[in-house]
N, C-alpha and C positions, 0 to 999 in steps of 0.2 A: 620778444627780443628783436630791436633792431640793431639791425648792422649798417652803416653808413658810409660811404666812402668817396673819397674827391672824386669828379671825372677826369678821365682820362683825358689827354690831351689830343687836338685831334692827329690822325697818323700820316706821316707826311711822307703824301709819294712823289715828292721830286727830289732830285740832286741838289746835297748844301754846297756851294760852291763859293768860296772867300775871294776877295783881290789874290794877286799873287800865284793861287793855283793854277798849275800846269792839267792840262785834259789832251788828253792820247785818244785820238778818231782813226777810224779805218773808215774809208769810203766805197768800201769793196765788201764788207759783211753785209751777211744778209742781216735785214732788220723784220724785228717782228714787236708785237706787242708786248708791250712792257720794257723792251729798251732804252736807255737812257743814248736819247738823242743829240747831236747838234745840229741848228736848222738855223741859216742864214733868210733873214726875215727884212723885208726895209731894209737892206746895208746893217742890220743889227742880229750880232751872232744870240739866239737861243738855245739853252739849254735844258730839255727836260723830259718827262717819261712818254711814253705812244702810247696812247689810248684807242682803241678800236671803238665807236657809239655809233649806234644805228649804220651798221656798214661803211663808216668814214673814219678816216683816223684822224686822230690832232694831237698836236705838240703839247703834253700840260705842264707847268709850272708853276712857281708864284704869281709870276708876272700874267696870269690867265690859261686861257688856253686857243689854240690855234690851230685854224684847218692844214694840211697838210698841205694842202694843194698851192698854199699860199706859200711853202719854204721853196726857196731857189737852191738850196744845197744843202743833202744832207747828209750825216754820216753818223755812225753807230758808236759812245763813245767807248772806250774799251779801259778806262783809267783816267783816275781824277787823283794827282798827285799833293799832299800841300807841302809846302815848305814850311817849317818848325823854325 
């Protein structure tokens, strides 16, 4: 007997974040891995999880993933609100 089943889809470790939603940062929490970030990158605000690899951190997201060293400002988000 087989058993067969769809695959899973894959598991998505970044923030969904719509137009419109409101994001709540503290710039004074400690950050650690796995936090959902925001990191001013190029004049362009990024949102998404810290990854620790090979002793460096980076920004990951959809839009890629990004060394840390390259954010100019960042902060820990603590709330991603949407409007209905």
């Amino acid at each position: 007997m087989y058993i067969f089943r769809e695959p899973r889809p894959p598991v998505r470790t970044y923030p969904l974040i719509h137009s419109g939603d409101y994001i709540v940062v503290d710039s004074d929490a400690d950050i650690n891995s796995g936090d959902t970030v925001a990191c001013k990158i190029t004049d362009e605000l990024h949102i998404g999880k810290l990854r620790k690899f090979d002793n460096e951190f980076w920004l990951e997201n959809r839009t890629g993933r990004f060394k840390m060293v390259d954010c100019q400002i960042v902060a820990k988000v603590i709330q991603i609100t949407r409007k209905i």
